[in-house]
PDB file of N, CA, C, O and CB in Angstrom:
ATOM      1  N   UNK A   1     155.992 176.603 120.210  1.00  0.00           N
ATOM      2  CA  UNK A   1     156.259 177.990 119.866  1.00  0.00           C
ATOM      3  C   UNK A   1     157.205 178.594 120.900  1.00  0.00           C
ATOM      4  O   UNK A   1     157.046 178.618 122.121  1.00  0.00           O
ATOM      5  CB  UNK A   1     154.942 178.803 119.783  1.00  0.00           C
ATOM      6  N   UNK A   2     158.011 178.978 120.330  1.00  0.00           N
ATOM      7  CA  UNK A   2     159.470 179.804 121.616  1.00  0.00           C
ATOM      8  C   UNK A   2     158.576 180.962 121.703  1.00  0.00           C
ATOM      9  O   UNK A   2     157.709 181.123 120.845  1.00  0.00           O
ATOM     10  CB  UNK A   2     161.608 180.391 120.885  1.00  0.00           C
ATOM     11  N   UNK A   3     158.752 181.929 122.858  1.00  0.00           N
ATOM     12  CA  UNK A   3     158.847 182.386 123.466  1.00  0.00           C
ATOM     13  C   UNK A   3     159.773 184.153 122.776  1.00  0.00           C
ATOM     14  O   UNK A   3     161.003 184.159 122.814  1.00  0.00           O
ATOM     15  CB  UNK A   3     159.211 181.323 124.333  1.00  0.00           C
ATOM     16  N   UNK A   4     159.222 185.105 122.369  1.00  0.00           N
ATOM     17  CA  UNK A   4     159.878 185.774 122.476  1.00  0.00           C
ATOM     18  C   UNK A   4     160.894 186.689 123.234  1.00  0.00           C
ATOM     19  O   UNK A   4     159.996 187.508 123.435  1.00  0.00           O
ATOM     20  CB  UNK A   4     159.462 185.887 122.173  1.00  0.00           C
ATOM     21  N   UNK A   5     161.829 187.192 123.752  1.00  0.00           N
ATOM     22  CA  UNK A   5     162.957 187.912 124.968  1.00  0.00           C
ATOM     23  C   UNK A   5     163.008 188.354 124.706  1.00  0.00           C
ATOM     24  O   UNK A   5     162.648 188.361 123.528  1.00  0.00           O
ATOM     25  CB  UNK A   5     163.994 187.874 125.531  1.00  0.00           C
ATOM     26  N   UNK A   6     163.542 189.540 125.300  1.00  0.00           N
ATOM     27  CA  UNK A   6     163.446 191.178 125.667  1.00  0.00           C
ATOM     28  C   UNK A   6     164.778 191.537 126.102  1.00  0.00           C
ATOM     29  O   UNK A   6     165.079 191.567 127.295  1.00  0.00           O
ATOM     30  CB  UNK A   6     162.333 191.606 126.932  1.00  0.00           C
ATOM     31  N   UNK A   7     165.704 191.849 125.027  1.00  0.00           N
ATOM     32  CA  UNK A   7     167.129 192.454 125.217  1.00  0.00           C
ATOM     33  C   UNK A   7     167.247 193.766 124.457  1.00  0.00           C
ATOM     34  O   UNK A   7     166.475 194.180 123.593  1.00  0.00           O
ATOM     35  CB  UNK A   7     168.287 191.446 124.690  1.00  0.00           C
ATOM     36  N   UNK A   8     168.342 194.346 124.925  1.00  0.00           N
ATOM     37  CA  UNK A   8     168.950 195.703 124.675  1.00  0.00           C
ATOM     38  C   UNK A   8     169.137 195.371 123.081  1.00  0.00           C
ATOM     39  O   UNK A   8     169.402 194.234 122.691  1.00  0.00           O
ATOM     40  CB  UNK A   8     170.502 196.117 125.660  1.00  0.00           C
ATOM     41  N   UNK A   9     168.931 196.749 122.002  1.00  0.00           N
ATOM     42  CA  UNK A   9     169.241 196.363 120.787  1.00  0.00           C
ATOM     43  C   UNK A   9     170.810 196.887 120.815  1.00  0.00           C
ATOM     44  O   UNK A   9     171.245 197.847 121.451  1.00  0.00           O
ATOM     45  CB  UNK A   9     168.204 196.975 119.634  1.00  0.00           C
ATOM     46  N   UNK A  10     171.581 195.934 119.895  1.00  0.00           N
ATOM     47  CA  UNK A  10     173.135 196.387 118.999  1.00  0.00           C
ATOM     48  C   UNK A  10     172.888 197.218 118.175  1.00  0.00           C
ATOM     49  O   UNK A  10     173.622 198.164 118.457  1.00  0.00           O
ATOM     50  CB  UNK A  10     173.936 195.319 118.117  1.00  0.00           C
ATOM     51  N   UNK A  11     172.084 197.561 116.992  1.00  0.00           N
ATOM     52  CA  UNK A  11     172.123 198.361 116.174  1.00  0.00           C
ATOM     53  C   UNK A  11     170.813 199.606 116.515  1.00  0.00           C
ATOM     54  O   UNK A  11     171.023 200.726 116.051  1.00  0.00           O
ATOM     55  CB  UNK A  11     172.100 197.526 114.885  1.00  0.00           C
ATOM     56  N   UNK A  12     169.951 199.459 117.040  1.00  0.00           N
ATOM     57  CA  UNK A  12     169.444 201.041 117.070  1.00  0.00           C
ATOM     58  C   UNK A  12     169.352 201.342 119.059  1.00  0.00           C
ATOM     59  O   UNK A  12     168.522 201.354 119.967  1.00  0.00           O
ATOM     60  CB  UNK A  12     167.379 201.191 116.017  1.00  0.00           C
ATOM     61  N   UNK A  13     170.673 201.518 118.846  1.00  0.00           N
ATOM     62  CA  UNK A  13     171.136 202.048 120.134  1.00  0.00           C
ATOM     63  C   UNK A  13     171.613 203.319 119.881  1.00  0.00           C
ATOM     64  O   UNK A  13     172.529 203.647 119.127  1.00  0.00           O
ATOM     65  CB  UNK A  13     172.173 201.235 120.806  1.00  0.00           C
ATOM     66  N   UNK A  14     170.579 204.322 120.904  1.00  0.00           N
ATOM     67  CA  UNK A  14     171.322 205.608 121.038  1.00  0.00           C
ATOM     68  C   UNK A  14     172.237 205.782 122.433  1.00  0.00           C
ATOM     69  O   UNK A  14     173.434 206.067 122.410  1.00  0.00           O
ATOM     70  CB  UNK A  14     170.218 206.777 120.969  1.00  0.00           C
ATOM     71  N   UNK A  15     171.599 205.600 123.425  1.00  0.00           N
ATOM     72  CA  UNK A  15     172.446 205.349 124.652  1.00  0.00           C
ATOM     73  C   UNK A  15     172.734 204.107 125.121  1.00  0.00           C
ATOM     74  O   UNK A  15     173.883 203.696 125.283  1.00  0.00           O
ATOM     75  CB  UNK A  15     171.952 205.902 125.665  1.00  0.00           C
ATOM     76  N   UNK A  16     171.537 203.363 125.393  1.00  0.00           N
ATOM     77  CA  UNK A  16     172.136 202.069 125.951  1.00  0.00           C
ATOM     78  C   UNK A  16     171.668 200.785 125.096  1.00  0.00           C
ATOM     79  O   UNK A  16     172.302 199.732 125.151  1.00  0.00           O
ATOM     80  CB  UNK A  16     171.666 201.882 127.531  1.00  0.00           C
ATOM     81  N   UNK A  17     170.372 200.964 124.203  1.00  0.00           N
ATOM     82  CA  UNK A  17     169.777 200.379 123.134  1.00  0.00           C
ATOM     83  C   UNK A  17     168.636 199.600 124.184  1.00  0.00           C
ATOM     84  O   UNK A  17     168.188 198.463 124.338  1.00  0.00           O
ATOM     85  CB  UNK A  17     170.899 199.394 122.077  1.00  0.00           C
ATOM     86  N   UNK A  18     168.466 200.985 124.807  1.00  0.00           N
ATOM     87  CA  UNK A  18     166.303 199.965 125.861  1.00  0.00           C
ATOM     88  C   UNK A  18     165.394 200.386 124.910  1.00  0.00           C
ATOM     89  O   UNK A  18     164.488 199.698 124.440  1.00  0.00           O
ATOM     90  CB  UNK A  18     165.259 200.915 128.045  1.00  0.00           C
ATOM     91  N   UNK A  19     165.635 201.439 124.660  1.00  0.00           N
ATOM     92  CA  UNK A  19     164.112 201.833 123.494  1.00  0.00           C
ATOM     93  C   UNK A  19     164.153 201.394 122.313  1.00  0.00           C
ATOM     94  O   UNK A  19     163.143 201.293 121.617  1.00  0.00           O
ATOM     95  CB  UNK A  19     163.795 203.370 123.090  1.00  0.00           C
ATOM     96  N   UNK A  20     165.922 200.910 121.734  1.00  0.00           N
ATOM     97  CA  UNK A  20     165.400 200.013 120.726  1.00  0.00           C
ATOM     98  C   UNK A  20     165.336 198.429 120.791  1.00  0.00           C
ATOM     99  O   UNK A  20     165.104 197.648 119.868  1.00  0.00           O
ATOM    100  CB  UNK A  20     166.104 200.302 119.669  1.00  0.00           C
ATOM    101  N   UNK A  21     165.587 198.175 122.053  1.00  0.00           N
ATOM    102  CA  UNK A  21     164.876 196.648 122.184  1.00  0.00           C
ATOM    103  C   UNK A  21     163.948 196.693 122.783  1.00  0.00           C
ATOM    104  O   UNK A  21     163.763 195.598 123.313  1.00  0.00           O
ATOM    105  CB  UNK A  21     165.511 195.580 122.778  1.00  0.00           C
ATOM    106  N   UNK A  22     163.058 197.521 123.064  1.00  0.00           N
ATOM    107  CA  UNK A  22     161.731 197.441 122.862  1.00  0.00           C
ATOM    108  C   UNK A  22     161.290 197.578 121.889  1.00  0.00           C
ATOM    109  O   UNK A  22     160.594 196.615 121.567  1.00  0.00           O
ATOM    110  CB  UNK A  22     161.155 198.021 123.399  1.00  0.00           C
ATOM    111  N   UNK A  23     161.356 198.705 120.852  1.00  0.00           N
ATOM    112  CA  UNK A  23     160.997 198.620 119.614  1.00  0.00           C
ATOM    113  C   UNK A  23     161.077 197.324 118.990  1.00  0.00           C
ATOM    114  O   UNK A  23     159.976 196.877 118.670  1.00  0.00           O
ATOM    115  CB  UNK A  23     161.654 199.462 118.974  1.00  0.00           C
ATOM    116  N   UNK A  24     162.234 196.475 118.683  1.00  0.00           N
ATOM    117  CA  UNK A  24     162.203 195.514 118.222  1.00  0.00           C
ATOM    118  C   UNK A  24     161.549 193.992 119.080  1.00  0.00           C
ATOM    119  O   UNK A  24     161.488 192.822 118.701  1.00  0.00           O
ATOM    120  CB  UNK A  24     163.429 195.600 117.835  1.00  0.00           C
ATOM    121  N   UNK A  25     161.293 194.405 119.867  1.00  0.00           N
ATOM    122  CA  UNK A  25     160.218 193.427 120.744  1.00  0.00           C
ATOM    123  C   UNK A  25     158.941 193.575 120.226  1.00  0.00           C
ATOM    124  O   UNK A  25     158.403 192.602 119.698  1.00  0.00           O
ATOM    125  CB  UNK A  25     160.078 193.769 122.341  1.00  0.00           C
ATOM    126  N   UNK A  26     158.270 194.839 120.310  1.00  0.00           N
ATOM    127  CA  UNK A  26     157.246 194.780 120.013  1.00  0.00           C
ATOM    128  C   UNK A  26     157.153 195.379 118.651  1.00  0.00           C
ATOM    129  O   UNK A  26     156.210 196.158 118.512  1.00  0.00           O
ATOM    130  CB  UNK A  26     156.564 195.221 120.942  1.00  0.00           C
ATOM    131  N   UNK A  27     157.951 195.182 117.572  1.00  0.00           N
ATOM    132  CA  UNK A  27     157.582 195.313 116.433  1.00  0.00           C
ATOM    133  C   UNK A  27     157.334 196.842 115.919  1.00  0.00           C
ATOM    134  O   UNK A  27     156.786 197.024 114.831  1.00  0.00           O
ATOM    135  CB  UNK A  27     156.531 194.507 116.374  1.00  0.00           C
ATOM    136  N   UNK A  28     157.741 197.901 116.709  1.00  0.00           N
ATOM    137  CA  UNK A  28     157.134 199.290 116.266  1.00  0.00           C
ATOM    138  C   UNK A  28     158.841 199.796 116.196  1.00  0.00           C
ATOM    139  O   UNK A  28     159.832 199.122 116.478  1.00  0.00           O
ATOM    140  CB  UNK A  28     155.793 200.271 117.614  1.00  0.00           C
ATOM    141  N   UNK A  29     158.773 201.099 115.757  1.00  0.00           N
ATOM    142  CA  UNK A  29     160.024 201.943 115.061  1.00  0.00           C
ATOM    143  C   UNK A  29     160.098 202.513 116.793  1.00  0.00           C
ATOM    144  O   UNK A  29     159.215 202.926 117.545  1.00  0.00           O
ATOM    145  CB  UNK A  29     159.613 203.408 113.350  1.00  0.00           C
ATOM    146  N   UNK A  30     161.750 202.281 116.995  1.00  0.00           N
ATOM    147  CA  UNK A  30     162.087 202.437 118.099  1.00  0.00           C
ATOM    148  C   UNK A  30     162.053 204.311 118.256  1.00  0.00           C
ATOM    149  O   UNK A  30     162.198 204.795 119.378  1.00  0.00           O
ATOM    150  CB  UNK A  30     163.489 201.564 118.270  1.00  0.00           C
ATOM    151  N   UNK A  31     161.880 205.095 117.209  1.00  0.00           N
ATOM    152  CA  UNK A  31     161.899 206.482 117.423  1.00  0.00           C
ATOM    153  C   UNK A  31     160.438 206.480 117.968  1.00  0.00           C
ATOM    154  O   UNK A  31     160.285 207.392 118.781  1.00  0.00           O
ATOM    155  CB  UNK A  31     162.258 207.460 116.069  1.00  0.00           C
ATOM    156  N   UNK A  32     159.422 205.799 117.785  1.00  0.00           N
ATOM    157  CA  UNK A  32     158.572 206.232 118.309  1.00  0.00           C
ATOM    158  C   UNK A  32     158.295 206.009 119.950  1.00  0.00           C
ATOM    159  O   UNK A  32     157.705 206.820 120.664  1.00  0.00           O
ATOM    160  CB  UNK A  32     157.756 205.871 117.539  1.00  0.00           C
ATOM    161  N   UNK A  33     158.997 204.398 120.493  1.00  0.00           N
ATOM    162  CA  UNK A  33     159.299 203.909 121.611  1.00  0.00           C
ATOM    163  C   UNK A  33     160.252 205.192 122.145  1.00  0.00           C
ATOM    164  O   UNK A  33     159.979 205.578 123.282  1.00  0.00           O
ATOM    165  CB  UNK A  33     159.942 202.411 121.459  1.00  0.00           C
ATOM    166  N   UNK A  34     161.158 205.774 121.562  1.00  0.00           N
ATOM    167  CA  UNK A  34     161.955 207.071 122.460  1.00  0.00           C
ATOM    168  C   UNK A  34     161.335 208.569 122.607  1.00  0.00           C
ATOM    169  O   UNK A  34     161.690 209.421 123.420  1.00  0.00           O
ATOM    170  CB  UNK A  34     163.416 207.391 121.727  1.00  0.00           C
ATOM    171  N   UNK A  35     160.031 208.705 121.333  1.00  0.00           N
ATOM    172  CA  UNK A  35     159.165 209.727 122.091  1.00  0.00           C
ATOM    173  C   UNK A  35     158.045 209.606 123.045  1.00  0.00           C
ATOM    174  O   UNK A  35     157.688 210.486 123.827  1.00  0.00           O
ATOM    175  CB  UNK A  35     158.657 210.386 121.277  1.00  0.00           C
ATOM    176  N   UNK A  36     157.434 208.225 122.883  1.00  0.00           N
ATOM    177  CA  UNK A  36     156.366 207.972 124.351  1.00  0.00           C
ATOM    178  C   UNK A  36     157.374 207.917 125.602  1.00  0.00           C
ATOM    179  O   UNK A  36     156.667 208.080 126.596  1.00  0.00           O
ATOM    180  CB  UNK A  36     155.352 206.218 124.325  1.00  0.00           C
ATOM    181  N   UNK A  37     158.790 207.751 126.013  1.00  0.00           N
ATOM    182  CA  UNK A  37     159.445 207.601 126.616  1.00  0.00           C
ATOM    183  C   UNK A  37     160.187 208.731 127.313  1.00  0.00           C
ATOM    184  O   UNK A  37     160.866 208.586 128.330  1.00  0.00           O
ATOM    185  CB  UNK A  37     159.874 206.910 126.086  1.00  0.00           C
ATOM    186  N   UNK A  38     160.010 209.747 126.730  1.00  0.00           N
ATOM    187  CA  UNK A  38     160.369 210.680 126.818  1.00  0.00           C
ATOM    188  C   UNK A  38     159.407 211.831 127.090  1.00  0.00           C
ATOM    189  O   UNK A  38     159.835 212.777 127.752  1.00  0.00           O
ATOM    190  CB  UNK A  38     161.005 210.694 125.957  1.00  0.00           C
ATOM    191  N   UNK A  39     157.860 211.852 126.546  1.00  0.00           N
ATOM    192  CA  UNK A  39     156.828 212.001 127.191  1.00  0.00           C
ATOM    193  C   UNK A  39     156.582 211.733 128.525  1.00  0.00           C
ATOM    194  O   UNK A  39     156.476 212.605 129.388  1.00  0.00           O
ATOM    195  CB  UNK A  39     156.158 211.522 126.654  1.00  0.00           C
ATOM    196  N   UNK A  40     156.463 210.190 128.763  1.00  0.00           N
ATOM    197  CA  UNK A  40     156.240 209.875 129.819  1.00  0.00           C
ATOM    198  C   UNK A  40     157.136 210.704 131.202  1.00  0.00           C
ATOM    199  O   UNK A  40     156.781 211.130 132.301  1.00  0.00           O
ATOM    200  CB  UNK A  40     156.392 208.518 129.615  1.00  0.00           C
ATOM    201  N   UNK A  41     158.509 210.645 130.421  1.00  0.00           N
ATOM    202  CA  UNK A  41     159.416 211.157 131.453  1.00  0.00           C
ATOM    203  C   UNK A  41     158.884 212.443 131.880  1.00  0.00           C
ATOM    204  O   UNK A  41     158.670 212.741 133.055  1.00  0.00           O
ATOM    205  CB  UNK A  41     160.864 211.297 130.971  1.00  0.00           C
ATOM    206  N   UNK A  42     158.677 213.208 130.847  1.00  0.00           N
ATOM    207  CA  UNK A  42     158.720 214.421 131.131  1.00  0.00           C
ATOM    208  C   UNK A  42     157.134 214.692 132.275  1.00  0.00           C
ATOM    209  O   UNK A  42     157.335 215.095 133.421  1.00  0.00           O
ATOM    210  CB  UNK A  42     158.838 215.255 129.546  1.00  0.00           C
ATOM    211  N   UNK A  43     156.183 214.516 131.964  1.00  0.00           N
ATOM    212  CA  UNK A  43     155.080 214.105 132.786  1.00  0.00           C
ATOM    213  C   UNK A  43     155.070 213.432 133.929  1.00  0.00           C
ATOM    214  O   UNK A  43     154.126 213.746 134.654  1.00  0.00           O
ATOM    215  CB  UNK A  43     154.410 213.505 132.204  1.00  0.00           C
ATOM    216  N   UNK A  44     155.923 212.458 134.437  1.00  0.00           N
ATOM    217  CA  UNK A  44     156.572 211.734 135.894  1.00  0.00           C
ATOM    218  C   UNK A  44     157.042 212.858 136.317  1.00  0.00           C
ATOM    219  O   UNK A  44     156.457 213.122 137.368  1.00  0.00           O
ATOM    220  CB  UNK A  44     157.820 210.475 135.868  1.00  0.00           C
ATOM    221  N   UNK A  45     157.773 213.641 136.060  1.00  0.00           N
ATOM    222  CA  UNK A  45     158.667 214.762 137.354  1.00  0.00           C
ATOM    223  C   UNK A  45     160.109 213.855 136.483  1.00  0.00           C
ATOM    224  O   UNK A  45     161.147 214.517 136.500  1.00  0.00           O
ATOM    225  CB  UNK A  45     158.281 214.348 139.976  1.00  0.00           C
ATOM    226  N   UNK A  46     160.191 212.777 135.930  1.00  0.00           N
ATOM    227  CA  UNK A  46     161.702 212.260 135.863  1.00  0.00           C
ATOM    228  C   UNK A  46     161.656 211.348 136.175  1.00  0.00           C
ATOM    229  O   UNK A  46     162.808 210.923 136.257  1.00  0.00           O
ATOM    230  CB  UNK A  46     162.715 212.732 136.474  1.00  0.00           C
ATOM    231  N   UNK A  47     160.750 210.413 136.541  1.00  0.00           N
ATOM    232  CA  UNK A  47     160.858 209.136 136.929  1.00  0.00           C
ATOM    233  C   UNK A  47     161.492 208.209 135.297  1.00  0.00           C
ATOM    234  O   UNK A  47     162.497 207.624 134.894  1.00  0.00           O
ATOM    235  CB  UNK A  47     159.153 208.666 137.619  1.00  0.00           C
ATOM    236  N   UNK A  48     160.681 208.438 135.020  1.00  0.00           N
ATOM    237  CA  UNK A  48     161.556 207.965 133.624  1.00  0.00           C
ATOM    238  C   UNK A  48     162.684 207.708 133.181  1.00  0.00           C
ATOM    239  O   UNK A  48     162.941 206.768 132.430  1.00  0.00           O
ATOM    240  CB  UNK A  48     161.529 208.528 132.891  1.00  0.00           C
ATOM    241  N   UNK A  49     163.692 208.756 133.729  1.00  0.00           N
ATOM    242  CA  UNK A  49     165.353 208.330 133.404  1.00  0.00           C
ATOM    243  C   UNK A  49     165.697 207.450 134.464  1.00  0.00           C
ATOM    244  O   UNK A  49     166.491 206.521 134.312  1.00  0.00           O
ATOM    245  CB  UNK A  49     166.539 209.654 133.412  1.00  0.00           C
ATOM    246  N   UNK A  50     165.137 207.709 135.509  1.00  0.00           N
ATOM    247  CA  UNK A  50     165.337 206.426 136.801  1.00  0.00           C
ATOM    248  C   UNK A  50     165.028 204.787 136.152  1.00  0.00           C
ATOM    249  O   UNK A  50     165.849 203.875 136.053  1.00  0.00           O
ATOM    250  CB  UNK A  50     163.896 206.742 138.308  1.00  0.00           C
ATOM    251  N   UNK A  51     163.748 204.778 135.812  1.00  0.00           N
ATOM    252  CA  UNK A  51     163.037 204.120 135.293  1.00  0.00           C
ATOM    253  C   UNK A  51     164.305 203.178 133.756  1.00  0.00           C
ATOM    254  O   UNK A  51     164.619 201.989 133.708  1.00  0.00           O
ATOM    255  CB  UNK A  51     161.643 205.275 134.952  1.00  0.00           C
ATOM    256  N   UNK A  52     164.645 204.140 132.921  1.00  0.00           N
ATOM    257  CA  UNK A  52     165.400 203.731 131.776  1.00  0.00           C
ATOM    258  C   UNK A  52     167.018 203.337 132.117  1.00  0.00           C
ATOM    259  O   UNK A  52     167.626 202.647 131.298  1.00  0.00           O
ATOM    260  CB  UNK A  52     165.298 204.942 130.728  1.00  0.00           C
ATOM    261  N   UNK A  53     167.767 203.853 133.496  1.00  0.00           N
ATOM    262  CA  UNK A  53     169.121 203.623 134.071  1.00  0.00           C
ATOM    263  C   UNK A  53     168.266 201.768 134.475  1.00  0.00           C
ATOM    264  O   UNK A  53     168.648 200.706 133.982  1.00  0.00           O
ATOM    265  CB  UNK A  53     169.785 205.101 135.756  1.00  0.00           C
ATOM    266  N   UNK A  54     167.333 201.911 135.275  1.00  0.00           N
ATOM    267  CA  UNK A  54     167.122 200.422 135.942  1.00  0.00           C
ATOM    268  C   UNK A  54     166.948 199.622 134.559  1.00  0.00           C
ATOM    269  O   UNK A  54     167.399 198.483 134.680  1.00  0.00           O
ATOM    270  CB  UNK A  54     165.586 200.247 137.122  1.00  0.00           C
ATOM    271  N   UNK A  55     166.352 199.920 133.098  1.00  0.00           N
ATOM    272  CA  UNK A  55     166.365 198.984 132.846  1.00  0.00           C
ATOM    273  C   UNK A  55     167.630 198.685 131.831  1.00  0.00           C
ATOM    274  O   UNK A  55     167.904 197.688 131.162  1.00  0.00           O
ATOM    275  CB  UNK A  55     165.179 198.792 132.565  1.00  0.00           C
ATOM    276  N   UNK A  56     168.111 199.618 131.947  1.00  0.00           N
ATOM    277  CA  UNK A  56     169.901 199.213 130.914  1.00  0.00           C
ATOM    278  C   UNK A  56     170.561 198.326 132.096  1.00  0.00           C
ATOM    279  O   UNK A  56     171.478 197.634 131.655  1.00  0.00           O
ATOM    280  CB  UNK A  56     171.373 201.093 130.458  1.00  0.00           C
ATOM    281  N   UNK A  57     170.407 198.219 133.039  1.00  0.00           N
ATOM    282  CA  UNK A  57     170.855 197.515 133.762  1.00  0.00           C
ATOM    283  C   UNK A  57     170.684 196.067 133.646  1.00  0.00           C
ATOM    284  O   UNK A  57     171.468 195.159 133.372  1.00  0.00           O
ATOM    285  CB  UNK A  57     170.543 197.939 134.683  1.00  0.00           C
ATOM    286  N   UNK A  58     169.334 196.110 133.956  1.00  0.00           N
ATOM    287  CA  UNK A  58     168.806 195.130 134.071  1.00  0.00           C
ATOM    288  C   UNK A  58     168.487 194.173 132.666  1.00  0.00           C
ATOM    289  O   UNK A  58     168.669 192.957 132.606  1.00  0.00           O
ATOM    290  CB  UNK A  58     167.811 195.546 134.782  1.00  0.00           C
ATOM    291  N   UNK A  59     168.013 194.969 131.657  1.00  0.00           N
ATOM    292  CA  UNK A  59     167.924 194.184 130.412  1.00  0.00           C
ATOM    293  C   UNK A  59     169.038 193.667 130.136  1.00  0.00           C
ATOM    294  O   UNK A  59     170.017 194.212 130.645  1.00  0.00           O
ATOM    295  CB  UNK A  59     167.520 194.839 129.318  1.00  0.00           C
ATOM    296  N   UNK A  60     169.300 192.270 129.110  1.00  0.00           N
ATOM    297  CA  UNK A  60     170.471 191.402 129.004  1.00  0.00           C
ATOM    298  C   UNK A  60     170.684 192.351 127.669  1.00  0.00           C
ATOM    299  O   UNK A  60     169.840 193.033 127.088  1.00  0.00           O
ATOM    300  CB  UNK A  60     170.288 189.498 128.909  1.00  0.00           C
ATOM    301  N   UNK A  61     172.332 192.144 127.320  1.00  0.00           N
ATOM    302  CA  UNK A  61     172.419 192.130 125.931  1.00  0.00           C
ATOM    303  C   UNK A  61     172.230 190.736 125.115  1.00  0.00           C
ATOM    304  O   UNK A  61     172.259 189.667 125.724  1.00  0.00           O
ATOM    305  CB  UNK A  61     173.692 192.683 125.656  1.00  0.00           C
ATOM    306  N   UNK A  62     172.039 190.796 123.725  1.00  0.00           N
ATOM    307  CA  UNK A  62     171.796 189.324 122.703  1.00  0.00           C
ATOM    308  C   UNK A  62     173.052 189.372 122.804  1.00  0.00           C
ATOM    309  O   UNK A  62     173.992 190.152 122.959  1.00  0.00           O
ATOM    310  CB  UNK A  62     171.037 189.195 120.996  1.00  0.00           C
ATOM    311  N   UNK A  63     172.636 187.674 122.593  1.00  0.00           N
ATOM    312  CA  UNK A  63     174.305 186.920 122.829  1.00  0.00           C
ATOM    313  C   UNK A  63     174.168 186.894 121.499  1.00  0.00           C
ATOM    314  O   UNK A  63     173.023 186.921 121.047  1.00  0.00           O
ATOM    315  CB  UNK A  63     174.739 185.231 123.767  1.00  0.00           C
ATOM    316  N   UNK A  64     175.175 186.844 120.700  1.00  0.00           N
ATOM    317  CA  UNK A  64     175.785 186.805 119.198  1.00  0.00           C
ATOM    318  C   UNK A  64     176.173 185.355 118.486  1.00  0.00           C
ATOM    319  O   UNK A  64     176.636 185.331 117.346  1.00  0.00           O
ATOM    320  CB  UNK A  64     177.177 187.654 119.237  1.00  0.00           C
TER     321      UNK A  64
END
């Protein structure tokens, strides 16, 4: 059994496509991954956009 990965989405990208490759990682509608995300942020003080810059970084894009 492979292994599922965890990349930036191409198509439900609003800024960098982290909340929708999470969504499509874990199978849920990425609008809902961008309001717990945005919750969260707002409840951190902001850690959250820190938090979402490190992982556009860091997440790969799918190779094509």
């Amino acid at each position: 059994m492979e292994m599922k990965k965890l990349y930036k989405s191409n198509t439900n990208r609003v800024i960098a496509g982290v909340c929708g490759g999470m969504g499509e990682y874990f199978n849920v509608d990425p609008v809902v991954v961008r309001l717990v995300w945005a919750a969260a942020t707002l409840f951190s003080a902001g850690c959250g956009i820190v938090v979402y810059i490190v992982a556009a970084v860091v997440m790969p894009n799918p190779a094509d």
